[in-house]
C-alpha positions, 0 to 999 in steps of 0.5 A: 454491449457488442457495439463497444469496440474501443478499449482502454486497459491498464494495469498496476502491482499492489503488495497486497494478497487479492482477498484484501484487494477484492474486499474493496470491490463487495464491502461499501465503506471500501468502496467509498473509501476509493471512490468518495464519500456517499459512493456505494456498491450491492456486489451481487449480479444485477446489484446498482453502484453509485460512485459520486466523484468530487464537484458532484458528478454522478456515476451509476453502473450495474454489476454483470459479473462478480467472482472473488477475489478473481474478478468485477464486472460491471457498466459505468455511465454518467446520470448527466448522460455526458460523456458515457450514457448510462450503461453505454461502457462496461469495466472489468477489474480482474485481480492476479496473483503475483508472488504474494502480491497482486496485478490488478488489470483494469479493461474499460470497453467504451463505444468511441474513442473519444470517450475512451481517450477522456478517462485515461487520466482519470484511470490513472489517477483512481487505480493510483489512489485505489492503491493507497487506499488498500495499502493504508488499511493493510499497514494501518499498524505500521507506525508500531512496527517503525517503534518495533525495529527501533526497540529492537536495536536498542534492547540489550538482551540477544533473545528479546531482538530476535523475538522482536524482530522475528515478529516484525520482519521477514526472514530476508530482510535486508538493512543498509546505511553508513555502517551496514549492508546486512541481508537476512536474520541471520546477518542482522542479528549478530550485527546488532549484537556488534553494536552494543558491544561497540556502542553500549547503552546506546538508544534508538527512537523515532522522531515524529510521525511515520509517512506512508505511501504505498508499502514505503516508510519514512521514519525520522530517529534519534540515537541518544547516549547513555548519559542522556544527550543526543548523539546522532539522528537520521532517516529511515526507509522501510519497505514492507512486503504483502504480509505487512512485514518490514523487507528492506531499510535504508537508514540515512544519517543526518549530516554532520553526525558521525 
């Protein structure tokens, strides 16, 4: 391994704690999940990983080093031999606290440069889509905080908002749209208040499916009026934090509605 001089590093944020990162590290279906199906790692020294990439190109590799939720080390060469022979370069991913999120530091040691500068994309691209893929497991229940904060707006009673949303959202959290520019619970709530004594009966629903990339909600909603008929209906950005709770929403309102 001394021969492998030329290095390719990268590295990227994700707003997850480094247990639930390094989990996709040791665990095969996570594995899988990042890499592709039938991909499969034995996270103890000496243990083989297989990573079989789409149109069936075949990595296989070594674990060197292991040290959760700090660090993987292990080689990376393809069966056909082309462009790395097998065990001919070595990737260490290393996990770093940020706040409450992690910085996931990827270093690939090759032995030329020409190998090095062929995976720059593909690392670009795996450590995006390894980002998405710990994120959808972390915000699997996302949809039911979306359907959480609009239940919260709609509830009559001052108690049951603030047991709401104290469940779903940080105390910081900030909301912005036509009519709000609110920073923390303790803004919010009284906000809220303002609008059913301004708008009573008034109901807030989500519109078809949440999206999700990376921590980021889109929500479509309706406001529907006591006698029944729609009133108003807009889009929703939420942005949720390494715990999994809303931090931020921006609310876009339809044009036309008022």
């Amino acid at each position: 391994m001394s021969s492998l001089t030329h290095r390719l590093e990268r590295n990227i944020a994700i707003k997850a704690p480094r247990e639930a990162v390094f989990r996709f590290f040791t665990d095969t279906p996570r594995w899988a999940a990042w890499w592709g199906a039938g991909s499969t790692i034995d996270a103890r020294p000496a243990g083989p990983l297989l990573i079989l990439h789409p149109g069936g190109v075949e990595v296989r590799g070594e674990v060197i080093e292991i040290a959760p939720p700090e660090r993987i080390v292990f080689t990376y060469g393809y069966a056909s031999g082309s462009p790395v022979p097998p065990g001919g370069s070595r990737v260490t991913l290393r996990l770093e606290s940020e706040g409450r999120g992690t910085r996931l530091v990827l270093v690939h040691e090759f032995a030329d440069a020409v190998a090095r500068d062929q995976h720059a994309q593909g690392w670009r691209y795996q450590l995006s889509l390894f980002a998405n893929v710990v994120l959808d497991e972390l915000h699997a229940g996302a949809a039911a905080k979306v359907d959480a904060w609009f239940a919260a707006w709609s509830e009559e009673s001052e108690a049951a908002r603030a047991e709401l949303l104290a469940e779903i959202a940080a105390p910081d959290v900030r909301f912005r749209d036509r009519f709000s520019l609110v920073n923390g619970m303790a803004d919010l709530l009284p906000h809220l208040a303002a609008t059913h004594r301004f708008m009573p009966g008034f109901r807030l629903r989500r519109a078809g499916d949440v999206r999700h990339c990376q921590g980021t909600l889109l929500a479509e909603w309706v406001a529907v009026a006591p006698d029944g008929q729609e009133r108003a209906r807009g889009t929703n950005v939420f942005a949720l934090d390494a715990d999994g709770r809303i931090e931020s929403v921006t609310g876009f309102w339809a044009m036309g509605t008022r």
